[in-house]
N, C-alpha and C positions, 0 to 999 in steps of 0.2 A: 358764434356760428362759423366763422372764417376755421377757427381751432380744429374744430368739429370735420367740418370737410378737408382739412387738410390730412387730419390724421385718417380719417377714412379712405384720403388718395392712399396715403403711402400705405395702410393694411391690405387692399383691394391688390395695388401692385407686389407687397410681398407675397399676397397669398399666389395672386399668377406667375411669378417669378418662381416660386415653391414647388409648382404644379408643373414647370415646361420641365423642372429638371429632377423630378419623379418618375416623369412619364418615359422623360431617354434615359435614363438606367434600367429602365424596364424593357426597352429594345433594346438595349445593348446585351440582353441575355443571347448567346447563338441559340439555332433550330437546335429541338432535340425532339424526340417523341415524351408523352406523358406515360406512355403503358407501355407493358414487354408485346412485342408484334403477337398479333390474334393465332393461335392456334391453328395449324396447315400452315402458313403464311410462309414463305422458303424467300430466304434471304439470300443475297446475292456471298458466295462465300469471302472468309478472309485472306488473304493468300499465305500458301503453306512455306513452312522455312526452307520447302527444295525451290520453289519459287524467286523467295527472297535469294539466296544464296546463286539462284543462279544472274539472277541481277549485282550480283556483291556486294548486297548487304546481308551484312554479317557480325557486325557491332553485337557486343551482346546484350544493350539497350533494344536497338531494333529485333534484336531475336524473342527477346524474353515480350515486349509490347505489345507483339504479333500471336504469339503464345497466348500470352491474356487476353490478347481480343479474341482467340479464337473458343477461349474457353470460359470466358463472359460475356460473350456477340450480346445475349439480351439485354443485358446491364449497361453495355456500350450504347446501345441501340436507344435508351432512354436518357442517355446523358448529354449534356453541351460542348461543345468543342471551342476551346478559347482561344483557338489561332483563328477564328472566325473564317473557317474555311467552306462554311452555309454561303457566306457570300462574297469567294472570288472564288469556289471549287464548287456548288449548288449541292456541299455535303449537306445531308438531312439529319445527322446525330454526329459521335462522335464514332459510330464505327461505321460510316461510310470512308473514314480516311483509312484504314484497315482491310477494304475490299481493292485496293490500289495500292502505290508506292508511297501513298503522298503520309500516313504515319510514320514509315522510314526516314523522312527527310525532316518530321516536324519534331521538334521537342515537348511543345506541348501535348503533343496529339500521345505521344509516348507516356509522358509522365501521368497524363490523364488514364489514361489505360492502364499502367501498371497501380497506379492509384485506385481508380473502379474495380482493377478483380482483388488487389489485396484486401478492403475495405470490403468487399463481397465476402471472402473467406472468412472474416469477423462474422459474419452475419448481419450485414447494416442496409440496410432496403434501399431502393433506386431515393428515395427521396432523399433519404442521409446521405448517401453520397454525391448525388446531385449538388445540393445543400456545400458540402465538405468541398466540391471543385466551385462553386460559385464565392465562397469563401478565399477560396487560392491554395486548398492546403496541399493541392497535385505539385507544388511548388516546390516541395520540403523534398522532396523525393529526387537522389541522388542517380542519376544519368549513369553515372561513371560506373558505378557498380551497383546494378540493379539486382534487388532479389531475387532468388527462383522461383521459376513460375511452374508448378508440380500438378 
């Protein structure tokens, strides 16, 4: 009996132990929306590269980033942002850092975005890509010389 209870402690606690750090990798996902915003719905815009440029930024990471966000806003708009900028900037997706300067200053916020529209022109739905940045493959993606964004 002693046996019995004792291995029933230590299952009972792995199982809680299992469960506390199931549940925080599952917060640690950032805000993003599940859908492309409802139809009329007018988003606040991205800033244009006469914007950026007149701020000087003018990297052509931050250019081409800004490009993509402005021409996958809905794709942005569904996806996570892993500089976790939901909470110490109250962004709600990944292209709230794209209506601001704050994608210009962030790496990830760039490679995530050049990531989401290239990965769109494949044809790969919000969830695959979603999927593909919660993976980390926005990582593989070279800063230095980013593809063009057409």
């Amino acid at each position: 009996m002693k046996h019995f209870l004792g291995m029933l402690t230590i299952l009972l606690a792995a199982g809680m132990t299992h469960a506390q750090f199931v549940n925080q990798e599952a917060a640690e996902v950032p805000a993003f929306h599940p859908a492309p915003p409802k139809a009329g719905t007018t988003l606040p815009p991205v800033l244009t590269q006469k914007q950026l440029a007149d701020q000087g930024l003018i990297a052509p990471a931050q250019v081409a980033s800004y490009k993509a966000a402005a021409k996958a806003g809905s794709m942005l708009y569904q996806m996570p942002c892993y500089c976790y900028c939901d909470r110490n900037h109250g962004h709600a997706s990944l292209r709230s850092c794209f209506e601001g300067t704050h994608g210009a200053a962030c790496g990830t916020c760039m490679q995530e975005s050049l990531y989401t529209y290239r990965q769109s022109k494949k044809g790969w739905s919000a969830k695959m890509i979603r999927d593909g940045i919660m993976r980390g493959d926005y990582k593989l993606l070279d800063l230095q010389n980013p593809e063009p964004v057409n």
